[in-house]
VOPAGU-2260 file (C-alpha; in pm, 1 decimal, decimal comma):
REM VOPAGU-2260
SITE   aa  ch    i         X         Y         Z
SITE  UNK   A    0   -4082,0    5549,7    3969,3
SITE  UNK   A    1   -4431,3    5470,2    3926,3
SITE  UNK   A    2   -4674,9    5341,2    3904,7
SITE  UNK   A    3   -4713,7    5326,6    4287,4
SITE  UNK   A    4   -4862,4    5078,4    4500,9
SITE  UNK   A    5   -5113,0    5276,8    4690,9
SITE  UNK   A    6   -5191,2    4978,9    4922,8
SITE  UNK   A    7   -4855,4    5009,5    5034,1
SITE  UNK   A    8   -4805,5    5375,7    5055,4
SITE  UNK   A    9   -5207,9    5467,0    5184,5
SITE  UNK   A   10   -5282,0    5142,0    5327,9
SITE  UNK   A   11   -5590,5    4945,7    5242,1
SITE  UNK   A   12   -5867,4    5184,7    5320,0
SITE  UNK   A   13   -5704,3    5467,9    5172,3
SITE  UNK   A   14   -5622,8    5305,4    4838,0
SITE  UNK   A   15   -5991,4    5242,8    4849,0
SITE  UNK   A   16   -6099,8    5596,3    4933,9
SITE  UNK   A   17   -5831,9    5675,4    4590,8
SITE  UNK   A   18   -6001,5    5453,8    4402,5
SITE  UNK   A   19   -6396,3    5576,0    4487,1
SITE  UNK   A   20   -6285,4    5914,1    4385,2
SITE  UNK   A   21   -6145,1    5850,2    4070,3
SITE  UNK   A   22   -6456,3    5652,9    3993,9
SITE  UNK   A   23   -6698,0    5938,2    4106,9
SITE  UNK   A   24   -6480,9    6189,9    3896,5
SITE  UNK   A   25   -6551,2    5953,8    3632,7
SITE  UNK   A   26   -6855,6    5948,9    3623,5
SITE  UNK   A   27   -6944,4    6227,8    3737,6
SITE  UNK   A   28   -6746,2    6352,8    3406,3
SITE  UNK   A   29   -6943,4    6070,4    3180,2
SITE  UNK   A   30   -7264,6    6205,6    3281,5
SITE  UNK   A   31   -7185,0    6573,2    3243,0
SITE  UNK   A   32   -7080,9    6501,8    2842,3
SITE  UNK   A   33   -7442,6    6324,5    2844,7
SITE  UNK   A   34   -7286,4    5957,4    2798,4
SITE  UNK   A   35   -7607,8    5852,4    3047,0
SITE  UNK   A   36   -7821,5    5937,0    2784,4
SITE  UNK   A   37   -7906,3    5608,9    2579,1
SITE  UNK   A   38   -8004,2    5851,6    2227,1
SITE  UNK   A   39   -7685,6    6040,3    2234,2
SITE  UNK   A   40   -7453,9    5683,7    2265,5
SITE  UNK   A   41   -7639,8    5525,6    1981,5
SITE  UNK   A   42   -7645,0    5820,0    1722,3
SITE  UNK   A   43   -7228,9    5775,9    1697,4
SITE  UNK   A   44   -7342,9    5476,1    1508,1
SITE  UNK   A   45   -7558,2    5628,2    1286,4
SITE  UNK   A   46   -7311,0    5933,0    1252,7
SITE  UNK   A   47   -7607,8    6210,3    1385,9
SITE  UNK   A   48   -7384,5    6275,7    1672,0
SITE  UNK   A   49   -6991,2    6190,6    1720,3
SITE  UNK   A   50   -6972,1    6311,5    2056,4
SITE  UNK   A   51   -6901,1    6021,0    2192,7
SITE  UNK   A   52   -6646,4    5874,3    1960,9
SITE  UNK   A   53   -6451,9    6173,5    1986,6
SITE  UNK   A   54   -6406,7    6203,8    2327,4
SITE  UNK   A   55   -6311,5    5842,3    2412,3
SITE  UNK   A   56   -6071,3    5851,6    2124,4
SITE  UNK   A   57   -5871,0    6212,0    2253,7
SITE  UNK   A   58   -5891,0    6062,4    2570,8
SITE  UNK   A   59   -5693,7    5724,1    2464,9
SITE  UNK   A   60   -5434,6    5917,2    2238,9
SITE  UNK   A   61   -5404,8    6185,3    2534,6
SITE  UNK   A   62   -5336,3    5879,1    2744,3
SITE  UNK   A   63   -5094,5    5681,7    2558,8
SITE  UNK   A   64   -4925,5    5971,8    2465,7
SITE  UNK   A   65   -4893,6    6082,3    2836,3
SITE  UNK   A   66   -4770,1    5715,8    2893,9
SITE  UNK   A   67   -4474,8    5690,4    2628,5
SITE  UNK   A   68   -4360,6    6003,6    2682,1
SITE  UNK   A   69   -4359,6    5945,7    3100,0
SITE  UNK   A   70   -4165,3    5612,2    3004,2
SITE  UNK   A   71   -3942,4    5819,4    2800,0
SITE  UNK   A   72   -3871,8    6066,0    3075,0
SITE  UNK   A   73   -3839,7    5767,2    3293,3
SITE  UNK   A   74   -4092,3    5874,7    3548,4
SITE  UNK   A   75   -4321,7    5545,4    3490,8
SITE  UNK   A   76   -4201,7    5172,9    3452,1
SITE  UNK   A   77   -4421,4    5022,0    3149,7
SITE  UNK   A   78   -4354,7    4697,6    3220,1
SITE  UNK   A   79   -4536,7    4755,2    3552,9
SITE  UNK   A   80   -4849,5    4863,8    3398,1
SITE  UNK   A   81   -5113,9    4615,4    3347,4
SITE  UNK   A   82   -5161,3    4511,5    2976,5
SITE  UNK   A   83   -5497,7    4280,8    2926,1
SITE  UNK   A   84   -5334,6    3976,4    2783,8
SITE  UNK   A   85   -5421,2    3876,6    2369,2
SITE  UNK   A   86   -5678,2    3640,6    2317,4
SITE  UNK   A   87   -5738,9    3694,2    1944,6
SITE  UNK   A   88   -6051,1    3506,2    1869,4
SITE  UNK   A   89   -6266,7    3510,4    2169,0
SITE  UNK   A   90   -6149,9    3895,5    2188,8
SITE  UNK   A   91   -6295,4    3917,4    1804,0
SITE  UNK   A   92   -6616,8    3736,0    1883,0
SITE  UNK   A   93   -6644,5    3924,8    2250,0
SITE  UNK   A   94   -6562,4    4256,2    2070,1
SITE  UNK   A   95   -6922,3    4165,3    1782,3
SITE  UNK   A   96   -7126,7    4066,9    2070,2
SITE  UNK   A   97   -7069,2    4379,2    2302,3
SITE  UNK   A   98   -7037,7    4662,5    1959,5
SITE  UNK   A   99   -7415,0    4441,3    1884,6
SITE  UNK   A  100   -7529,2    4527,9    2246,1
SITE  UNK   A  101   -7413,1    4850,7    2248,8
SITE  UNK   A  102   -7663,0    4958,9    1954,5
SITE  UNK   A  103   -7960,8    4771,5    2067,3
SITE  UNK   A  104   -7888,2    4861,0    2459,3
SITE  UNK   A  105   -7715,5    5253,1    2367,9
SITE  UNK   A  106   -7516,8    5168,4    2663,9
SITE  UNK   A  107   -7178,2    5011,1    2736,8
SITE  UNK   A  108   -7127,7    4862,2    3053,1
SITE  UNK   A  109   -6926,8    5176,3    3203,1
SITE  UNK   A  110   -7209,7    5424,6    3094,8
SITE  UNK   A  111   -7505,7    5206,3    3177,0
SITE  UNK   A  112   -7376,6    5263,1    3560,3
SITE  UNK   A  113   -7393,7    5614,3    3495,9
SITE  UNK   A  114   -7709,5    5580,6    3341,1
SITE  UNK   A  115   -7829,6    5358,5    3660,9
SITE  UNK   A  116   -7664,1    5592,5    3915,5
SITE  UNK   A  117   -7884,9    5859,3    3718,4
SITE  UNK   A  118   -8252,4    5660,6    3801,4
SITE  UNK   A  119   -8301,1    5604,3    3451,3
SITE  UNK   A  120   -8494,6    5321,6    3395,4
SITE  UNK   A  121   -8315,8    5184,0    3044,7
SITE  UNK   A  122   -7976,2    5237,3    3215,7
SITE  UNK   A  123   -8114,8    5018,4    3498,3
SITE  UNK   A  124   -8258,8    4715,4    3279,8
SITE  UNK   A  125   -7946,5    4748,2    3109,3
SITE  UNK   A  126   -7750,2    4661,1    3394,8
SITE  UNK   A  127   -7997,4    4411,4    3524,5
SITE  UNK   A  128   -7928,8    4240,5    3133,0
SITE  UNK   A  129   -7502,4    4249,2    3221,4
SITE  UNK   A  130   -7557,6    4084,9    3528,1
SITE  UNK   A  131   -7741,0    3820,6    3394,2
SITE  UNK   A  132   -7517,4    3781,2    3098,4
SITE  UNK   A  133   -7239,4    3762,6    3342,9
SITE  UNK   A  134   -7396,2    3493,1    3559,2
SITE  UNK   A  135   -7533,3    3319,2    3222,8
SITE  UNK   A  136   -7164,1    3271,1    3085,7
SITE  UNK   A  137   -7021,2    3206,9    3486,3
SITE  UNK   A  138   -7221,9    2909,0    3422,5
SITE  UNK   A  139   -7197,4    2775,4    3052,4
SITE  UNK   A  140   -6784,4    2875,6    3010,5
SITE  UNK   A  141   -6704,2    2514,2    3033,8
SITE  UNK   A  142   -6863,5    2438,0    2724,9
SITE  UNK   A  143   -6656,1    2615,1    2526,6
SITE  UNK   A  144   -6365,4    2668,0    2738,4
SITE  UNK   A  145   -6142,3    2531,9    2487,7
SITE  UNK   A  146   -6236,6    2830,5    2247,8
SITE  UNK   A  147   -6218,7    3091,4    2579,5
SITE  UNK   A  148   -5861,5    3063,0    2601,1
SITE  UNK   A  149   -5755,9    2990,1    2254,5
SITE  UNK   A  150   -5550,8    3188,2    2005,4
SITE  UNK   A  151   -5292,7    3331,2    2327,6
SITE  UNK   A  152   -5056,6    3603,6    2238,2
SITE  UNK   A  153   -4975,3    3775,4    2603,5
SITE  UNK   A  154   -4912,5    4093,2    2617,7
SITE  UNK   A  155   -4892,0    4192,3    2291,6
SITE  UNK   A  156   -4906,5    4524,6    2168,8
SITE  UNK   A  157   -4903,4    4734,1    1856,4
SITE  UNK   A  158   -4519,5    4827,7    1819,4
SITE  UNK   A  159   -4436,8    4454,0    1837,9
SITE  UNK   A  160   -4691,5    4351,0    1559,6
SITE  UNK   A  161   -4643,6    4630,6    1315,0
SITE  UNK   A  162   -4273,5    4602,5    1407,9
SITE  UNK   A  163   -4216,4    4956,6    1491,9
SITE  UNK   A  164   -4033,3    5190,2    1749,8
SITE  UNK   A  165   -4312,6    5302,3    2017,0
SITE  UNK   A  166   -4314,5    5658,2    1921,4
SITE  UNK   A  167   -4365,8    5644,5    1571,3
SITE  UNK   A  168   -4685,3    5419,8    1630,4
SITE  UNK   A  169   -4746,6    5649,8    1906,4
SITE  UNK   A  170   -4693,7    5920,9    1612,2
SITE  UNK   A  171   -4914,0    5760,1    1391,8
SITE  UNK   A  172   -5175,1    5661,5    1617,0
SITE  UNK   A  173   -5262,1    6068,4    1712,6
SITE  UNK   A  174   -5250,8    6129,1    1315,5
SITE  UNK   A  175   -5534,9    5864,8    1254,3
SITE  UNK   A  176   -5715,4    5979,7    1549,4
SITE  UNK   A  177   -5747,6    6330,2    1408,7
SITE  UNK   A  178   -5781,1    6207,9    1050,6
SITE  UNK   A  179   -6066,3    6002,0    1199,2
SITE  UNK   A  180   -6230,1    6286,3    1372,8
SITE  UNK   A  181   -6205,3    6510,1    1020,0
SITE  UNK   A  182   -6319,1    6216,8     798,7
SITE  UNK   A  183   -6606,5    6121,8    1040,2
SITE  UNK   A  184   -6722,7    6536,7    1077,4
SITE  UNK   A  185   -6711,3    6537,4     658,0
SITE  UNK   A  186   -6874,7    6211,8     668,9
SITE  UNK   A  187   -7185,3    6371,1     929,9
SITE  UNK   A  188   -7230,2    6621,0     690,8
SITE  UNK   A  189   -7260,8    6459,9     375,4
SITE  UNK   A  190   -7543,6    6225,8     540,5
SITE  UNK   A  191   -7730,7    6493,5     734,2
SITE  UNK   A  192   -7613,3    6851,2     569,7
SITE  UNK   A  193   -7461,8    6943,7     859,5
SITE  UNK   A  194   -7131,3    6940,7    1038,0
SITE  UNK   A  195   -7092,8    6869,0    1444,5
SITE  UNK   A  196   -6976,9    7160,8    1601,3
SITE  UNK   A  197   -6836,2    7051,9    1969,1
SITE  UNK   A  198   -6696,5    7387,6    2049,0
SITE  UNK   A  199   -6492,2    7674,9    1842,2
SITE  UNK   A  200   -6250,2    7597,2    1550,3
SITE  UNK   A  201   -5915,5    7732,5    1723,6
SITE  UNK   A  202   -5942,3    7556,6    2060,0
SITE  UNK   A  203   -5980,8    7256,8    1858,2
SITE  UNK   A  204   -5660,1    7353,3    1608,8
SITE  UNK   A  205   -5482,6    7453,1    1922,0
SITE  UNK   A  206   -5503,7    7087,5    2099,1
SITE  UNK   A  207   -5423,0    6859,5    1768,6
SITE  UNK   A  208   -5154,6    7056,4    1738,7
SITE  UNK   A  209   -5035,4    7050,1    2085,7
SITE  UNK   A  210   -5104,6    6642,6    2108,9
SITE  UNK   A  211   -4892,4    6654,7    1748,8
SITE  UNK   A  212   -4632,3    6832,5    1908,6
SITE  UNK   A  213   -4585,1    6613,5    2199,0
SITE  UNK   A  214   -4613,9    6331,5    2031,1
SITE  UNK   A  215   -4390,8    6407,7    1787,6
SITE  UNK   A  216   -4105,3    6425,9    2094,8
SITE  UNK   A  217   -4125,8    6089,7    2076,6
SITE  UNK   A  218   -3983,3    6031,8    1708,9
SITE  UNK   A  219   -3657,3    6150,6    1883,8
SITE  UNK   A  220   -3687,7    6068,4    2256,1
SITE  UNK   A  221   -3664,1    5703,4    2266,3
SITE  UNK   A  222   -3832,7    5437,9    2499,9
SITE  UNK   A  223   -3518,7    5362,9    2726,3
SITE  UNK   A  224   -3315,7    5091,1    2660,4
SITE  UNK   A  225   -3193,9    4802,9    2866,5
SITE  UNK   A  226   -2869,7    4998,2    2994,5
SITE  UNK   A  227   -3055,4    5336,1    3067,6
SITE  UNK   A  228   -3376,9    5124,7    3230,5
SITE  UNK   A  229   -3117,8    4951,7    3472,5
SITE  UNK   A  230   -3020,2    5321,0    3581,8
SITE  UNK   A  231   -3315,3    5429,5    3626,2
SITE  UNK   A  232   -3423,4    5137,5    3851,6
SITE  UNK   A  233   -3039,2    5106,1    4013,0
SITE  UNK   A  234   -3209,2    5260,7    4313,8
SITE  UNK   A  235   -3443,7    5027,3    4403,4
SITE  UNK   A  236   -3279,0    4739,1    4316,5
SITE  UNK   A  237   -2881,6    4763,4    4321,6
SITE  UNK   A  238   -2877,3    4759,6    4726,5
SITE  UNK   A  239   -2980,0    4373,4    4688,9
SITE  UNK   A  240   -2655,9    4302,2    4472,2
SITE  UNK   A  241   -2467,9    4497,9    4704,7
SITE  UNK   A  242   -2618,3    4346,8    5036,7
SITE  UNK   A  243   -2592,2    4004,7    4839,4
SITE  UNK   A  244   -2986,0    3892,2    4901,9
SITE  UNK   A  245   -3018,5    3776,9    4586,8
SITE  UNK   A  246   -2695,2    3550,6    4565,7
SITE  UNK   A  247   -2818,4    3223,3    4687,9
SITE  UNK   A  248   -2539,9    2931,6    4787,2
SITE  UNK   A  249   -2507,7    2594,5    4574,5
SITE  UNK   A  250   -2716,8    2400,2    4897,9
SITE  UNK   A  251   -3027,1    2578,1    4830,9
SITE  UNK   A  252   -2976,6    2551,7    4497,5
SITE  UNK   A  253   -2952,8    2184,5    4553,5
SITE  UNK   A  254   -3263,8    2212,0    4763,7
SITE  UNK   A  255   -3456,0    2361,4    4491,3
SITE  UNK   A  256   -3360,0    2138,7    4244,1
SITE  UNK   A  257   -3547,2    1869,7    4507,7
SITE  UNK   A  258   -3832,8    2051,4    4589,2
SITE  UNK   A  259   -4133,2    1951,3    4422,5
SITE  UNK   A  260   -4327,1    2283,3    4590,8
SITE  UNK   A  261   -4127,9    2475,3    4347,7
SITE  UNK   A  262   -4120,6    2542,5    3988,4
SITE  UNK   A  263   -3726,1    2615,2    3904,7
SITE  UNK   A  264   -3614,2    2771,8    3623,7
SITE  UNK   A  265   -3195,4    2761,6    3599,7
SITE  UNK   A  266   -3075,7    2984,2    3298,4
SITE  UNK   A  267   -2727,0    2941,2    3205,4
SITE  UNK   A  268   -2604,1    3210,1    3046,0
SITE  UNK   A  269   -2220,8    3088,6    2969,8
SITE  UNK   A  270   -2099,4    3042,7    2597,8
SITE  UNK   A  271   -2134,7    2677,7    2423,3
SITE  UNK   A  272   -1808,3    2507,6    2483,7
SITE  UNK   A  273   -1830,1    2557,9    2863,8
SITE  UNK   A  274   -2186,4    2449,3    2850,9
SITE  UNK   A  275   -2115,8    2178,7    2665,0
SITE  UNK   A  276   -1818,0    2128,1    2911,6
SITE  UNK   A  277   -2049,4    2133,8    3199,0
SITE  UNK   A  278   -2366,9    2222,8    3352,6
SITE  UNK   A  279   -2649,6    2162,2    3564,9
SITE  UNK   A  280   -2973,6    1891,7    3442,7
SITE  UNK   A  281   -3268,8    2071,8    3379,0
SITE  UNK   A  282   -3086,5    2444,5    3313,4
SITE  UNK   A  283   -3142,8    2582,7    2963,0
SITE  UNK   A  284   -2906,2    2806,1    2817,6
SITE  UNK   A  285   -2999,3    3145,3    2717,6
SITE  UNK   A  286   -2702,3    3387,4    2649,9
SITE  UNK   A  287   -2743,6    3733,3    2729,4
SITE  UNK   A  288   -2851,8    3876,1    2376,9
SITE  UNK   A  289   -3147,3    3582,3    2407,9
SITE  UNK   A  290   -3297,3    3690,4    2750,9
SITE  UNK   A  291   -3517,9    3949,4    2611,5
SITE  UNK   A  292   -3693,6    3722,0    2371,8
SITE  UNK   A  293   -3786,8    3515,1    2685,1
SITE  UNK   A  294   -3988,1    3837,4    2831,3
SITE  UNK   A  295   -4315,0    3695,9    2789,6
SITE  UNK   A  296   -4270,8    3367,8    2886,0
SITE  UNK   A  297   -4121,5    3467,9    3242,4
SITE  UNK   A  298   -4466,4    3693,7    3270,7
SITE  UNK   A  299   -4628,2    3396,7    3206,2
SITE  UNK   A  300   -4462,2    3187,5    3477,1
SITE  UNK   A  301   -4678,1    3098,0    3767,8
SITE  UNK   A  302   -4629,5    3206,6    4165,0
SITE  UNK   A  303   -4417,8    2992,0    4297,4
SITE  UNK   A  304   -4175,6    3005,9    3961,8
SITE  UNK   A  305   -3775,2    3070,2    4108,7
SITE  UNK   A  306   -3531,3    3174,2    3853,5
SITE  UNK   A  307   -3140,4    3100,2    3908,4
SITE  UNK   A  308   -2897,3    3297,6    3670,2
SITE  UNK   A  309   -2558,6    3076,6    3672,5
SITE  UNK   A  310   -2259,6    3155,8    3471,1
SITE  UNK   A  311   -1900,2    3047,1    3540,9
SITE  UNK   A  312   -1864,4    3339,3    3816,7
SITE  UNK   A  313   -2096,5    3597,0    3885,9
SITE  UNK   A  314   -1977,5    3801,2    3618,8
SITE  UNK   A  315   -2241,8    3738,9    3333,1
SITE  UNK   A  316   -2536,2    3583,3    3586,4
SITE  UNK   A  317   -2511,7    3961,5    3740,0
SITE  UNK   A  318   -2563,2    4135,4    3440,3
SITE  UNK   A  319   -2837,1    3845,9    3373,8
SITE  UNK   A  320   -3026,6    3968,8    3705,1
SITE  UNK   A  321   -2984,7    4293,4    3619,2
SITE  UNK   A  322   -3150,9    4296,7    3255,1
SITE  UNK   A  323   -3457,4    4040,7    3404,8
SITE  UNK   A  324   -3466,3    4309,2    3667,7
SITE  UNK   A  325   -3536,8    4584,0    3370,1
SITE  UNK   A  326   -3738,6    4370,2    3143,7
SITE  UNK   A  327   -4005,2    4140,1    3415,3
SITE  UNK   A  328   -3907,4    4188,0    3745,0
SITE  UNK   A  329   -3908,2    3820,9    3822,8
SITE  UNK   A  330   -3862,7    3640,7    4138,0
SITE  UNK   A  331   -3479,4    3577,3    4018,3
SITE  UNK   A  332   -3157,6    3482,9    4162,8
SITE  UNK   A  333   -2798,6    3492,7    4134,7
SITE  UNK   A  334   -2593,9    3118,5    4208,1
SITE  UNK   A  335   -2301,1    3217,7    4447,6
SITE  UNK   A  336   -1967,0    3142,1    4324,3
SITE  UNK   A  337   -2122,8    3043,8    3998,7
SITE  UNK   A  338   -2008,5    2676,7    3886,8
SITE  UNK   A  339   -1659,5    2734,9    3970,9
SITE  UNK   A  340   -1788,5    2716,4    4352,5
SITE  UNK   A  341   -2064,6    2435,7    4254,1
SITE  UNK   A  342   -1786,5    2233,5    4132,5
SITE  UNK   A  343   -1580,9    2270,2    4487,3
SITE  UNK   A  344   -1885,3    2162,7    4650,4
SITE  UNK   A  345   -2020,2    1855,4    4469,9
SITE  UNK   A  346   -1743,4    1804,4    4222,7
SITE  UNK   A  347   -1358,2    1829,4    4305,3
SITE  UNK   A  348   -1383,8    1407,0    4422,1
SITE  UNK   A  349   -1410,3    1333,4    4068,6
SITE  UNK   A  350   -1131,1    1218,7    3875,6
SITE  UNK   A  351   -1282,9    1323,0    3528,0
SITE  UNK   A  352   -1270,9    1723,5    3704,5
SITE  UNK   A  353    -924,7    1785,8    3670,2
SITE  UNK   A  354    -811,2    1572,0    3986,0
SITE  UNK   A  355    -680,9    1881,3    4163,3
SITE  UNK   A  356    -921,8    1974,9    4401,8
SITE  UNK   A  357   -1080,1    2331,6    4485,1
SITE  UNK   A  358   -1050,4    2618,8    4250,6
SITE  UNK   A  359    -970,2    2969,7    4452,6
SITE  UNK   A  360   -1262,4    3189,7    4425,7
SITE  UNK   A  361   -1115,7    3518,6    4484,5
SITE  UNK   A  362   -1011,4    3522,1    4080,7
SITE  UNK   A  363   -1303,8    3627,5    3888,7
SITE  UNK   A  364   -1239,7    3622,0    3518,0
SITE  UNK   A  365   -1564,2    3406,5    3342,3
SITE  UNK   A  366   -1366,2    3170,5    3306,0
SITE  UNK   A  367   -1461,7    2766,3    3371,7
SITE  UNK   A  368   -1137,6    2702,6    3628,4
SITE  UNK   A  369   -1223,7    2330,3    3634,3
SITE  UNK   A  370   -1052,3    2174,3    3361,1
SITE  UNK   A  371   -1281,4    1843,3    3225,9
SITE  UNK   A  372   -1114,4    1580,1    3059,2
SITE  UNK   A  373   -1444,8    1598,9    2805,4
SITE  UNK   A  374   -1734,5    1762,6    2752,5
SITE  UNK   A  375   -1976,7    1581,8    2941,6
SITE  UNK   A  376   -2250,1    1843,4    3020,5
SITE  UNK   A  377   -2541,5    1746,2    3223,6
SITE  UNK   A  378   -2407,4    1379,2    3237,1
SITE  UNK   A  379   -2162,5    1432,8    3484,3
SITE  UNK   A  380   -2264,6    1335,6    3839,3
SITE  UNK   A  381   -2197,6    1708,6    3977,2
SITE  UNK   A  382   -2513,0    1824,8    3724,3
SITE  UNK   A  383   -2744,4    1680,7    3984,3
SITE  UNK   A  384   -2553,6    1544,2    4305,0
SITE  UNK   A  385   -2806,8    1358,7    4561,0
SITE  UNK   A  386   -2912,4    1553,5    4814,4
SITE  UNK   A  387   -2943,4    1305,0    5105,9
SITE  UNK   A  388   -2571,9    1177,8    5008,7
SITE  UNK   A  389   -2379,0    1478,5    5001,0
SITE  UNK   A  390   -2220,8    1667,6    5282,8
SITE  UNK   A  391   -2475,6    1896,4    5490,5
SITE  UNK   A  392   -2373,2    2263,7    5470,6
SITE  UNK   A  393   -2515,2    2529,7    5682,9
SITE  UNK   A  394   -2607,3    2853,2    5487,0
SITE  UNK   A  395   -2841,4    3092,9    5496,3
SITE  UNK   A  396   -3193,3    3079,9    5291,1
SITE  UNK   A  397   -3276,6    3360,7    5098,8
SITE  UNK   A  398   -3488,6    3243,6    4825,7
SITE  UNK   A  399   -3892,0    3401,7    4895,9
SITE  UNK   A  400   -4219,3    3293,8    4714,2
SITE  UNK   A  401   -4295,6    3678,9    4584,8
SITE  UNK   A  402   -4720,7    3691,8    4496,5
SITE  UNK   A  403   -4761,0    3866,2    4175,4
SITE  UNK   A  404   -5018,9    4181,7    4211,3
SITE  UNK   A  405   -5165,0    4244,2    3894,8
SITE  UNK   A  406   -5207,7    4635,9    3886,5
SITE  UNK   A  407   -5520,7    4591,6    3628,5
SITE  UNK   A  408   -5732,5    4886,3    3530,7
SITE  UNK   A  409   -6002,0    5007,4    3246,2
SITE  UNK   A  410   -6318,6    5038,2    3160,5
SITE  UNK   A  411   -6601,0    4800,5    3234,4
């Protein structure tokens, strides 16, 4: 499923050679539309020419469409795809400062390359003013740093603020973008008594249509959902449940929970009253319905962030690992034996567990087998045993610091 890592599959240099082409093709195609031409950029604002607007808009509807309807088909994992995290204010005042540059200059960044690779001398000072401007903020950020990174909303995109299923705001974003280009043509020739032509009416009837059409599939062909995602992805990723990689014994656990190189993150996904019966300091409880709210914040969490799913068994912390698998692809785990085997381990010497020593392991029901004589939760001296004091186990480590490769894109 993509998208692919091309480092992996092409190695180094040929991910790179990938990567030069697609930016030749680029521009190569920028410059043959004239976007190196300075005039041309800066008449869209004026509304002499429209060229420009229209182009880069089909090109992000075409795109998005493409997208959604490849996640749909479940041929690309959007979750995988790089999203340029929310900053709403700076992104407001960044957004003035470049649309203000872009009329004086005529160039955005992207084109003023093209303009550059071109030997024209405004694309060139142009480029010459970016780099400066780049070096310029490099070295007064700190100032307002605070400012920089205020107002952060991760990856937050337009279904989740207007509260709708992605293909109707995929729906409605082709139906302004061809309202736009209508409006705008109507608008040209009320200013300047004439309307832009790009090329003839029925080629141009023929593609809204067609971009209508496909993105009217996705009215009915829905994003897929958590159980359909997990299928979908059951190739890549249910050989670790059935190899057991990911189920990681109560000693490293332990070891975790006493290594300060490591930022743990235990999610207990049992119901109340055996959480409240038992469980381990520091875990937070998030029941299965609640994981997907937490989405964001595991994107947020930093490299050498380990998640442990822990339920009673491995009956619910499974189906845990397999919805984080489908909704962040964290660096998760799975507690073996769940707190039923925890509780053999650091627990069956206590009177206030039951008194009757280890619970069999073979019967997996969800159940908490360790009766408590009250609900003592992370109070009880199991929650957090000593690590130095308890018995020394030999078991295997599986747990791996995974680096996170941001597969970023877009245009400079």
């Amino acid at each position: 499923m993509a998208p692919f890592d091309l480092a992996a599959e092409l190695g180094i240099q040929g991910s790179y050679l990938v990567y030069l082409g697609i930016g030749f093709a680029f521009g190569f195609v920028l410059e043959s539309a004239g976007f190196g031409d300075a005039r041309r950029l800066a008449a869209q604002f004026y509304f002499r020419e429209l060229v420009v607007l229209k182009v880069m808009f089909t090109g992000i509807v075409v795109a998005m469409t493409l997208i959604f309807l490849s996640t749909a088909l479940g041929l690309l994992d959007y979750d995988e795809v790089w999203v340029n995290p929310t900053y709403l204010w700076p992104g407001i005042v960044g957004g003035i400062i470049m649309g203000l540059g872009f009329i004086i200059g005529g160039y955005c960044p992207g084109t003023s390359l093209v303009s550059m690779a071109t030997l024209k001398v405004d694309g060139s000072f142009f480029v010459m003013g970016v780099i400066t401007g780049v070096l310029i903020f490099g070295d007064t950020v700190a100032y307002f740093n605070h400012f920089w990174n205020s107002s952060f909303m991760g990856r937050f995109t337009l279904p989740e603020m207007l509260g709708l299923d992605t293909g109707v705001v995929v729906f409605l974003a082709v139906l302004m973008a061809l309202a736009m280009f209508w409006g705008l043509g109507l608008l040209s020739k009320a200013i300047y008594g004439k309307q832009e032509d790009l090329s003839p009416l029925k080629p141009r009837i023929a593609a809204a249509l067609i971009l209508l059409l496909v993105s009217g599939l996705l009215l009915f062909y829905n994003q897929p959902d958590l159980e359909r995602k997990w299928q979908l992805l059951a190739k890549e990723y249910a050989p670790r449940l059935e190899q057991r990689t990911v189920y990681i014994d109560p000693s490293e656990l332990l070891h975790l929970m006493n290594d300060e190189y490591i930022d743990l993150v235990i999610y207990d996904v049992r119901n109340e009253p055996d959480w409240n019966q038992f469980h381990l300091v520091d875990a937070k409880r998030v029941p299965l319905e609640e994981l997907p709210a937490l989405r964001k914040q595991i994107l947020s969490l930093p490299e050498n962030a380990v998640i442990v799913l822990v339920s009673n068994d491995e009956i619910l912390s499974t189906r845990a690992w397999k919805q984080l698998m489908t909704m962040a692809k964290p660096n998760a785990y799975i507690l073996e034996g769940g707190i039923n085997h925890w509780l053999n381990i650091y627990g069956v010497a206590d009177d206030e567990v039951g008194g009757h020593g280890a619970v069999s392991l073979a019967i997996k029901d969800g159940s908490l087998r360790h009766p408590f004589k009250m609900a003592l939760g992370a109070r009880h001296a199991a929650s957090h045993p000593d690590e130095h004091l308890t018995p020394q186990r030999e078991y295997t480590p599986k747990v791996k610091l995974l680096k996170k490769v941001a597969r970023a894109g877009g245009c400079g």
